[in-house]
LUMMI-141040 format. One record per residue: residue in three letters; x negated, y, z of N, C-alpha, C in turn. Coordinates in steps of 0.02 Angstrom, whole numbers, padded with zeros to 5 digits, always signed. Last residue first. Example, Ala and Ser with C-alpha at 12.3 -4.5 7.8 and 13.67 -1.06 7.14 Angstrom:
BEGIN
SER-00642-00112+00354-00684-00053+00357-00645+00002+00394/ALA-00660-00284+00390-00615-00225+00390-00660-00165+00390/
This chain:
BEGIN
UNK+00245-00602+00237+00194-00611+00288+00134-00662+00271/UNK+00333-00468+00184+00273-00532+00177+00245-00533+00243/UNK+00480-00401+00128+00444-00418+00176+00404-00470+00167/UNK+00484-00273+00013+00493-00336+00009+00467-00342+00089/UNK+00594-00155+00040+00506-00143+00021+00515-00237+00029/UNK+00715-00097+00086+00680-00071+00011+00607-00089+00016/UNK+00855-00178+00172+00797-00184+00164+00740-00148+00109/UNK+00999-00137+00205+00952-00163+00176+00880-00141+00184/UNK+01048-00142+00389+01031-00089+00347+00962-00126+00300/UNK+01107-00187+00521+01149-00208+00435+01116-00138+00373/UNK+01076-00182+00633+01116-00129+00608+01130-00128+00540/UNK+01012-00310+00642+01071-00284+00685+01093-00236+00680/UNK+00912-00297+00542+00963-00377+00527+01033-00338+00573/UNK+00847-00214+00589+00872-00203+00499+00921-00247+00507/UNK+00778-00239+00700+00839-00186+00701+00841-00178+00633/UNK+00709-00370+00660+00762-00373+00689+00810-00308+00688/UNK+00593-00324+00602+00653-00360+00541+00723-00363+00610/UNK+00538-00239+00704+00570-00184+00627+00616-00237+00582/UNK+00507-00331+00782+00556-00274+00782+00590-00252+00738/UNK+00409-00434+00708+00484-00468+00722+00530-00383+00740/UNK+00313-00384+00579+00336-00341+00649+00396-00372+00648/UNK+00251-00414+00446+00221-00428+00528+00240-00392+00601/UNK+00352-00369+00379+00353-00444+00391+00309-00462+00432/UNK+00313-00244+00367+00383-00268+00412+00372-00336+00410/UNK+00215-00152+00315+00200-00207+00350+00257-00252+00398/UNK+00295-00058+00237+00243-00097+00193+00234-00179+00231/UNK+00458-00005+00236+00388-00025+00302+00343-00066+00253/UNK+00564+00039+00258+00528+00065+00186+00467+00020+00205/UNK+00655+00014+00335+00683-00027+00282+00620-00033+00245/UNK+00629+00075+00457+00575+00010+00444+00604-00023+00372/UNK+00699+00187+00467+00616+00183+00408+00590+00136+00417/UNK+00778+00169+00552+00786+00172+00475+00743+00160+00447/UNK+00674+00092+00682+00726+00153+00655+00736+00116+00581/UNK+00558+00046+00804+00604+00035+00742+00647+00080+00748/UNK+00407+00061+00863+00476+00105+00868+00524+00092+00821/UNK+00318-00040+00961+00329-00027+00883+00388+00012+00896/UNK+00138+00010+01033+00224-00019+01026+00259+00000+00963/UNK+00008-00069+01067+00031-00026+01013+00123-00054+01004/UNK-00093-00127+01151-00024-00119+01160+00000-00039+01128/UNK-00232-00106+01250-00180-00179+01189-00125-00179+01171/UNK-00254-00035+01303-00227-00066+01328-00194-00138+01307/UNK-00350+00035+01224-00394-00009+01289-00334-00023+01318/UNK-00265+00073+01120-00304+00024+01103-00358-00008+01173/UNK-00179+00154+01196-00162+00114+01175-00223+00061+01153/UNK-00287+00271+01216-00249+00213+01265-00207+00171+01242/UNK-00320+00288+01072-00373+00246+01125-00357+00244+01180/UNK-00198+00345+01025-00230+00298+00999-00300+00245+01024/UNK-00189+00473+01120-00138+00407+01111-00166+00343+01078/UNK-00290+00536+01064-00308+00498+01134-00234+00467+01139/UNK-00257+00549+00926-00335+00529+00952-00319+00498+01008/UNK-00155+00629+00935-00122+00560+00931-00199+00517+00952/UNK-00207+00746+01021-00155+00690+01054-00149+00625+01012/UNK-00279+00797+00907-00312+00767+00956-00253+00714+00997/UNK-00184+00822+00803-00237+00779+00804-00272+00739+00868/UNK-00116+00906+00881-00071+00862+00846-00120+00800+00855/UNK-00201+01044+00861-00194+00987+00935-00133+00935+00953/UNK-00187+01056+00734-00252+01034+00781-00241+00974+00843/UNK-00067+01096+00755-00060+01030+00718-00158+01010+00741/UNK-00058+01217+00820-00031+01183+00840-00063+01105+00808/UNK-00150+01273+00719-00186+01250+00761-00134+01204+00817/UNK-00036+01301+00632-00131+01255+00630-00142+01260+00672/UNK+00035+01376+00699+00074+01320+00673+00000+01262+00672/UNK-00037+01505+00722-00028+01468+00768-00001+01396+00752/UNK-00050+01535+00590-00106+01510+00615-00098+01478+00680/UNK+00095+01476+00489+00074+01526+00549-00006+01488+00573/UNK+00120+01416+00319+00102+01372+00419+00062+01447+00428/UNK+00186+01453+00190+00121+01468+00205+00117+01447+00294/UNK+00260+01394+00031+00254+01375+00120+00180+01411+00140/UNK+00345+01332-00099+00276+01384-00074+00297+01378+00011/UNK+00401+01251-00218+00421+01245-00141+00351+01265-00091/UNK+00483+01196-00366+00423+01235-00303+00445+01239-00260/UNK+00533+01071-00432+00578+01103-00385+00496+01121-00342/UNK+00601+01014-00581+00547+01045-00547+00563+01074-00505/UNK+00695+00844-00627+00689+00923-00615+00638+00922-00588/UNK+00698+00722-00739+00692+00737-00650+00683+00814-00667/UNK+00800+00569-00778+00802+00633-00794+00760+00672-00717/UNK+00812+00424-00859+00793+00462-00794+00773+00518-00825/UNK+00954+00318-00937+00903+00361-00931+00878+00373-00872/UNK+01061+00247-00890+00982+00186-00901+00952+00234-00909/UNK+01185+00307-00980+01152+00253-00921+01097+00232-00954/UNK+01145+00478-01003+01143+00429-01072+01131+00379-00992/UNK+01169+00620-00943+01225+00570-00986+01223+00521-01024/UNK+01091+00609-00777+01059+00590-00833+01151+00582-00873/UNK+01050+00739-00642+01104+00693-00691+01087+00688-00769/UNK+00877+00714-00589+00933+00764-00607+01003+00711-00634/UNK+00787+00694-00448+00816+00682-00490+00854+00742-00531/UNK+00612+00827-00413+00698+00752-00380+00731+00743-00474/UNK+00496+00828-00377+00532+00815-00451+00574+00769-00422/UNK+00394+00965-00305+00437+00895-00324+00447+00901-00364/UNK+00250+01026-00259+00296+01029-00309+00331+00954-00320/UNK+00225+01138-00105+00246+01064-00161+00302+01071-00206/UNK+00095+01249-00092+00149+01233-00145+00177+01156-00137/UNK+00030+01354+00030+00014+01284+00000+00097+01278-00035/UNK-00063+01515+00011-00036+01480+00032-00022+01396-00016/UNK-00183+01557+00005-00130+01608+00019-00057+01572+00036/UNK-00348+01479+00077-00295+01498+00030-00240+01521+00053/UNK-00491+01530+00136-00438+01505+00140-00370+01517+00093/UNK-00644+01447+00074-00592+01515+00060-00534+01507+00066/UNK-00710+01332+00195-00691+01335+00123-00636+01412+00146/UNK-00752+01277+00298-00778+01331+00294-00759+01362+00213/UNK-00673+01171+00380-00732+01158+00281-00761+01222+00294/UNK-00597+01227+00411-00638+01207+00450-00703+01181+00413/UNK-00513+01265+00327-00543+01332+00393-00592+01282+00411/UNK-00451+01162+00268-00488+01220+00248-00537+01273+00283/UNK-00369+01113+00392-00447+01077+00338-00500+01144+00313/UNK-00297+01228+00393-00316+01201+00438-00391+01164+00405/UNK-00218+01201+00274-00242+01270+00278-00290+01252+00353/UNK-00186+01057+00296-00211+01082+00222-00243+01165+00247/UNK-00096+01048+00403-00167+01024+00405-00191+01055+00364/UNK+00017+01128+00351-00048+01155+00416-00099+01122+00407/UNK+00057+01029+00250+00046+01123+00240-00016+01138+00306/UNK+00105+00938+00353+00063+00937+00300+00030+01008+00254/UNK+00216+00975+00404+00158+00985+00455+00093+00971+00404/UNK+00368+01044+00342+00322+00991+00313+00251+01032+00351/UNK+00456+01156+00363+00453+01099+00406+00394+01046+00419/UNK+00433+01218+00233+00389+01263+00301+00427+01174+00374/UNK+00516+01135+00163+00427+01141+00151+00425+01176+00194/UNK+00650+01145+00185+00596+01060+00190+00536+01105+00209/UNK+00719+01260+00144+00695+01260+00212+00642+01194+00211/UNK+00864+01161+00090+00814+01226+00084+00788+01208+00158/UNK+00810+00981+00046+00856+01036+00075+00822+01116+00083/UNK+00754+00903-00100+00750+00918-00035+00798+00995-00007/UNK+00833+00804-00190+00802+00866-00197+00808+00854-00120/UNK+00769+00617-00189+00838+00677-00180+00795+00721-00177/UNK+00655+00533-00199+00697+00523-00223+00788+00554-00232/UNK+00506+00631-00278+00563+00617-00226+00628+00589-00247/UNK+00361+00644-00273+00411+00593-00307+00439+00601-00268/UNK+00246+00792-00246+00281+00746-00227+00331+00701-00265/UNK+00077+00873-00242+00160+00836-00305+00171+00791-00279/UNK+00034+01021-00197+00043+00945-00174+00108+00913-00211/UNK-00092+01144-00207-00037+01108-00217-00046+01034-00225/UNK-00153+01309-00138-00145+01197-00138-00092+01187-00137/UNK-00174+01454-00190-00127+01387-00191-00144+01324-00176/UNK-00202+01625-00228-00268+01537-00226-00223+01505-00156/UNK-00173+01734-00308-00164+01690-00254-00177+01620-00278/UNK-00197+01822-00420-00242+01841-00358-00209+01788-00297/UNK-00149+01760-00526-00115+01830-00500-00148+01846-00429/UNK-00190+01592-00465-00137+01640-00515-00141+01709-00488/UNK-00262+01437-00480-00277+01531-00444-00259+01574-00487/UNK-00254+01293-00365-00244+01346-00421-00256+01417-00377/UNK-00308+01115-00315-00309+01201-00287-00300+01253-00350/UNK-00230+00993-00289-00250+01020-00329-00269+01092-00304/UNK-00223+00877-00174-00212+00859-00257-00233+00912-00291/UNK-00331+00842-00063-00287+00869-00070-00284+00870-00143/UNK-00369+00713+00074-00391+00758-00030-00331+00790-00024/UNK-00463+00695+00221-00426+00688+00167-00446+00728+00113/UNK-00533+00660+00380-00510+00682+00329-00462+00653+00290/UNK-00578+00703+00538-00544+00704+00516-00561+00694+00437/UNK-00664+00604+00673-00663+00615+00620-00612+00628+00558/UNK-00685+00648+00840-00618+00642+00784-00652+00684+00706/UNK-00774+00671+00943-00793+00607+00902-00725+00598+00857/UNK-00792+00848+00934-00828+00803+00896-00826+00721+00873/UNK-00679+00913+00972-00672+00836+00981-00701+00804+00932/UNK-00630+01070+00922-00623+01043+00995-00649+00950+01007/UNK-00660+01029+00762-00679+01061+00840-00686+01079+00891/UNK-00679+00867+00722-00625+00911+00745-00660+00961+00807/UNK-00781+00841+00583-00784+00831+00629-00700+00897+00675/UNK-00724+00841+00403-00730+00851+00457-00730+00823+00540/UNK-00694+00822+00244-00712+00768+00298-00756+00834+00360/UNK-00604+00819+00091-00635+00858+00137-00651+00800+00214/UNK-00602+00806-00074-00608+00774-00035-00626+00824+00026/UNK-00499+00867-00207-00528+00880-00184-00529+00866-00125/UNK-00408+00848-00353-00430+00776-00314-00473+00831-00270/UNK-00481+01007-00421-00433+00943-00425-00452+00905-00401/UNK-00488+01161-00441-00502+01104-00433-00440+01054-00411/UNK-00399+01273-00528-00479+01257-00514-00509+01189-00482/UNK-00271+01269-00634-00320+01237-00593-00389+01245-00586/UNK-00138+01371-00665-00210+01367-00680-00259+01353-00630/UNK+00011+01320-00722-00031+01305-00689-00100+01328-00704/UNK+00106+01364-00838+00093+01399-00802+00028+01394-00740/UNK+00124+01241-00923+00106+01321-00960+00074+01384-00904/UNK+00138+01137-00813+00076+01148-00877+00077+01203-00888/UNK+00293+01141-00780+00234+01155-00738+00151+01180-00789/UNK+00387+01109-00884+00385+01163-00817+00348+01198-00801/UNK+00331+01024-00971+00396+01075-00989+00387+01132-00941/UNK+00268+00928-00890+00241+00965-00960+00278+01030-00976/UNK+00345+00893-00796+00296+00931-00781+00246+00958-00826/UNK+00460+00827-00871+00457+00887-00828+00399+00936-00804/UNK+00396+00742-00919+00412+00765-00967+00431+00834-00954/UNK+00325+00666-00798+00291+00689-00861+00308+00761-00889/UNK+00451+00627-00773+00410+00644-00721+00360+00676-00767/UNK+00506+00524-00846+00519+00592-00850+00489+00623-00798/UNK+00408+00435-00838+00393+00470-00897+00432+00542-00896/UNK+00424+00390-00705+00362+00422-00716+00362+00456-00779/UNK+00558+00329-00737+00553+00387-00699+00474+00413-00689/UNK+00533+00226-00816+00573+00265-00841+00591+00323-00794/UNK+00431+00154-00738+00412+00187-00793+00460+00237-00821/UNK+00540+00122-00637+00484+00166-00603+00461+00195-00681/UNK+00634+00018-00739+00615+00087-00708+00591+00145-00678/UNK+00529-00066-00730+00559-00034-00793+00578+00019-00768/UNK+00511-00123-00614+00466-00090-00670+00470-00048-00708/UNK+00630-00177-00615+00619-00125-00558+00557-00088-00581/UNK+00609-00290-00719+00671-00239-00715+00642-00177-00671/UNK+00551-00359-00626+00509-00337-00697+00577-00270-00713/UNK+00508-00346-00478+00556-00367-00510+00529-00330-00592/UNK+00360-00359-00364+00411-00317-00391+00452-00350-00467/UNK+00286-00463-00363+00333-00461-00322+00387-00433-00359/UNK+00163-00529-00454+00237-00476-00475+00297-00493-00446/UNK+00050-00522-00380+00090-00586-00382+00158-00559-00423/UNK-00022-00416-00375-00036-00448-00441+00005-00518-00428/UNK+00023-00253-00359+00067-00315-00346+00052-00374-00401/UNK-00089-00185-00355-00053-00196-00302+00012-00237-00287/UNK-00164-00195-00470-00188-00170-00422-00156-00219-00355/UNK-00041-00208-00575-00095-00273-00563-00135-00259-00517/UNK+00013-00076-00545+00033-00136-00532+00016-00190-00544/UNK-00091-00012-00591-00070+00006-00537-00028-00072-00521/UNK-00083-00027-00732-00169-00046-00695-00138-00042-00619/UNK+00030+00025-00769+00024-00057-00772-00055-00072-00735/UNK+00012+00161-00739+00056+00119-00698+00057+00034-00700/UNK-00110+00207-00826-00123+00198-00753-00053+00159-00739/UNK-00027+00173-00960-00061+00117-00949-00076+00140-00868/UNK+00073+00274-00937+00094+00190-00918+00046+00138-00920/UNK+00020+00388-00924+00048+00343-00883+00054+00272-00889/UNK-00045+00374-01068-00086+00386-01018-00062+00335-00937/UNK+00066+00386-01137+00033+00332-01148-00030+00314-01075/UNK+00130+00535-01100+00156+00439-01088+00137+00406-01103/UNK+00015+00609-01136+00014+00596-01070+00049+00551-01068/UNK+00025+00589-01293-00039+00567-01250-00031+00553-01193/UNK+00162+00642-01307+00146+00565-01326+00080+00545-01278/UNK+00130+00774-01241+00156+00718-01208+00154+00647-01233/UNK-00060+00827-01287+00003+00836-01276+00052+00769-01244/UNK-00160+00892-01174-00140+00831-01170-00083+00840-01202/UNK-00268+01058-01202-00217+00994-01165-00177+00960-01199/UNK-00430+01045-01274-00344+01040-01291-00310+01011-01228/UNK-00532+01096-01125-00497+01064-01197-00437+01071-01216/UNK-00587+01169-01015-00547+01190-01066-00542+01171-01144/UNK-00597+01105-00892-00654+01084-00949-00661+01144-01016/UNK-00462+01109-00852-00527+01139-00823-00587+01154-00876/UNK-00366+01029-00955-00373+01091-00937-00435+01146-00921/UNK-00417+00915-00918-00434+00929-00969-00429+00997-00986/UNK-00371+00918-00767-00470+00921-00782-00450+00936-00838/UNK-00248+00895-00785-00285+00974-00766-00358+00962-00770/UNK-00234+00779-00843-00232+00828-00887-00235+00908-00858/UNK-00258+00693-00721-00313+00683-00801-00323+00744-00846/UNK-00193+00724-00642-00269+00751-00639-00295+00757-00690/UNK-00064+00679-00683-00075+00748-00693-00150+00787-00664/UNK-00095+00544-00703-00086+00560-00739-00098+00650-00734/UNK-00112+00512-00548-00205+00510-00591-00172+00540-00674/UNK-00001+00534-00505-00065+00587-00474-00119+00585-00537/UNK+00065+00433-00585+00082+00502-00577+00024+00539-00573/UNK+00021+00335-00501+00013+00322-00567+00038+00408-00617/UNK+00075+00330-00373-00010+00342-00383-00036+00345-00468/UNK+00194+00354-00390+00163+00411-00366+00086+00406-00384/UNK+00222+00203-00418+00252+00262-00464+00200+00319-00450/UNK+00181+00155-00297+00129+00127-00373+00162+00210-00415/UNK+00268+00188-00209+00216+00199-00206+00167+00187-00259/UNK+00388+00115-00272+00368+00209-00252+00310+00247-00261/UNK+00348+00003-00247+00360+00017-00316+00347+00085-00315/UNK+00231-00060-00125+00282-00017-00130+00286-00005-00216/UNK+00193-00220-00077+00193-00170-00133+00247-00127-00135/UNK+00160-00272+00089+00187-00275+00028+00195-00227-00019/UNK+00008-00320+00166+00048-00258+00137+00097-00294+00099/UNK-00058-00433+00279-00051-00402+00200+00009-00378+00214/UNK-00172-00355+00428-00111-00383+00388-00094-00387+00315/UNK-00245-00318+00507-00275-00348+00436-00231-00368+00413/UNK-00254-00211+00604-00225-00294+00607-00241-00333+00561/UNK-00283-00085+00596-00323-00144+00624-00287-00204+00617/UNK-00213-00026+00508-00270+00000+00501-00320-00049+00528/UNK-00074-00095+00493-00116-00073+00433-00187-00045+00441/UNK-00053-00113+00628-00043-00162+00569-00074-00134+00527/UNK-00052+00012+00688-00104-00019+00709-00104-00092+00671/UNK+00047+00101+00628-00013+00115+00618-00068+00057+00644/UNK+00146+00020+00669+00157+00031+00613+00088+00032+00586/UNK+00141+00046+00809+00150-00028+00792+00105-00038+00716/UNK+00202+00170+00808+00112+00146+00825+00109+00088+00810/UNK+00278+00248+00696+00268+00197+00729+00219+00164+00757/UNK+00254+00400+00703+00328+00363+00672+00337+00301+00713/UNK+00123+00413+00720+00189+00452+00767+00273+00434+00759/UNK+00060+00363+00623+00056+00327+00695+00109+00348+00730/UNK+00092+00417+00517+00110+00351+00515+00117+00318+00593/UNK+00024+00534+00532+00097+00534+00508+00128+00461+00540/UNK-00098+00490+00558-00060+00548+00605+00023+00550+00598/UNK-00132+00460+00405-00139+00401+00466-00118+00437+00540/UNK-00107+00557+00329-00066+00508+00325-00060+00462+00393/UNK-00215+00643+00371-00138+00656+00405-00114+00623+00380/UNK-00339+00532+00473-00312+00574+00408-00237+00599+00436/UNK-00466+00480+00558-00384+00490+00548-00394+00528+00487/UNK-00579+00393+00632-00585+00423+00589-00496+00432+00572/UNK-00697+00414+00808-00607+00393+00778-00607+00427+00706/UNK-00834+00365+00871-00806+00421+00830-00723+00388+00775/UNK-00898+00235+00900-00875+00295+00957-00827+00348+00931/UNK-00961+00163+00844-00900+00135+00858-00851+00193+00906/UNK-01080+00179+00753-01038+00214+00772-00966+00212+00796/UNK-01136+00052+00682-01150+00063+00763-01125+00134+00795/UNK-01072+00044+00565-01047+00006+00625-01064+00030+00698/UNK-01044+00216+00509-01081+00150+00519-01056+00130+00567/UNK-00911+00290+00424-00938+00269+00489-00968+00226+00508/UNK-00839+00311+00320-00922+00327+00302-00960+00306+00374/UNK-00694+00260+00229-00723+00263+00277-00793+00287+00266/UNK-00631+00338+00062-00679+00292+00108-00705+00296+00167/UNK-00517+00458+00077-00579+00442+00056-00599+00402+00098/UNK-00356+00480+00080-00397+00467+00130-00467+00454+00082/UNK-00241+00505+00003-00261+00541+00023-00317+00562+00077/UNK-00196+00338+00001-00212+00400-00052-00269+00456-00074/UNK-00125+00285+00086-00197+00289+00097-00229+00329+00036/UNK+00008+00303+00054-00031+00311+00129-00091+00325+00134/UNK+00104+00422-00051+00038+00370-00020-00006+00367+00013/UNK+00256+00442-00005+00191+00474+00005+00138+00391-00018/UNK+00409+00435-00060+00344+00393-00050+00290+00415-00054/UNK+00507+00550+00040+00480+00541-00024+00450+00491-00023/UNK+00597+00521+00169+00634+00550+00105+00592+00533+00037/UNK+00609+00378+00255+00561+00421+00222+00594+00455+00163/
């Protein structure tokens, strides 16, 4: 996985009464996840397995609620946030984040230390960079649709922010990455389609197009610093591209209910089982790590 997305993030609460056992609820995390590994997807959504704590993943979620906090304050039109405020902000969401999700403190107190020392410059960048120029209309915004071709696919998700500069109305999506991404990433990224896709189907004003904004590293001259750059990255998905990814949805839908009336969610190991939340409930994913000698980055529990 190049960035740590969060999985479930971007998903709002189930809403499907029990006696609706008929209607499939996905997101494009849970589309993402299944097509990587069905194994993958059917541990975390049905197996009841415990997770292990992604550090990545705490970093990012401790991030998001930092740069909501200070575009609502924006919205509202208060003082924005200056940065002493926003690094205090962070680190208390990152320490609520990690009693959240790792209240056995898997994660290494050291390894702490750093995720904080890369959320602050994460901050410091997106105060510097991004703030002067951003003008948010909404933020955290939930969407939940039925799929139009396939009333029982319940689609949703949030998208992080919608702006409106110079007559173009933007969703944007802030990514943690741990390398700049290559030219070209963002019109690759199928996440753009859903987003303009959702939209159409919300019946919401479609926007001009969708933004991620990273923050890869930069070279730090002091050891032990973190230094991260701003790196836009505008993308607008062909209408044919949406609706390709429509019917993204529906296949993994009916991959997902033959597999489930067969019992038999297979697991695909690769590289990315190093990152795997649920590897300690998949003998595959620990076995092709042990036989191609490729560490491990997420603890394994079982």
């Amino acid at each position: 996985m190049e960035e740590q997305d969060r999985l479930d993030e971007n998903e709002t609460q189930p809403a499907t009464s029990a006696a609706d056992t008929s209607v499939l609820e996905l997101s494009f995390s849970q589309i993402e996840a299944f097509t990587m590994c069905p194994q993958r997807w059917w541990l975390t959504k049905r197996g009841n397995v415990r997770r292990a704590p992604g550090e990545f993943l705490i970093l990012g979620s401790a991030v998001h609620q930092t740069i909501e906090a200070d575009l609502r304050q924006r919205m509202a039109n208060q003082p924005p946030l200056g940065l002493d405020a926003l690094k205090q902000m962070f680190s208390a969401f990152l320490r609520e984040q990690f009693a959240l999700e790792d209240p056995d403190g898997i994660i290494p107190s050291a390894r702490r230390a750093e995720r904080e020392r890369d959320g602050i410059a994460v901050v410091i960048a997106y105060l510097a960079e991004i703030a002067p120029h951003i003008r948010p209309v909404a933020v955290e915004i939930p969407f939940e649709f039925a799929h139009p071709d396939d009333p029982s696919i319940l689609f949703r998700g949030r998208m992080d922010a919608i702006t409106f500069r110079s007559r173009t109305r933007t969703i944007v999506d802030w990514k943690i990455v741990r390398r700049a991404w290559p030219p070209g990433e963002e019109h690759r990224k199928m996440q753009a389609a859903a987003y303009l896709w959702a939209e159409a189907c919300m019946g919401w004003e479609l926007s001009n197009q969708v933004t991620f904004i990273t923050f890869p590293p930069d070279w730090s001259p002091e050891p032990g610093d973190s230094v991260r750059k701003v790196d836009w990255r505008p993308t607008k998905p062909s209408a044919e591209k949406r609706q390709m990814y429509a019917q993204l949805v529906r296949e993994a839908a009916a991959a997902i209910r033959a597999m489930e009336a067969q019992g038999d969610f297979q697991a695909r190991p690769s590289p990315r089982c190093a990152w795997c939340e649920v590897r300690g409930a998949c003998p595959a994913g620990e076995r092709y790590l042990a036989e191609n000698n490729i560490p491990p980055q997420m603890p394994s529990i079982t």
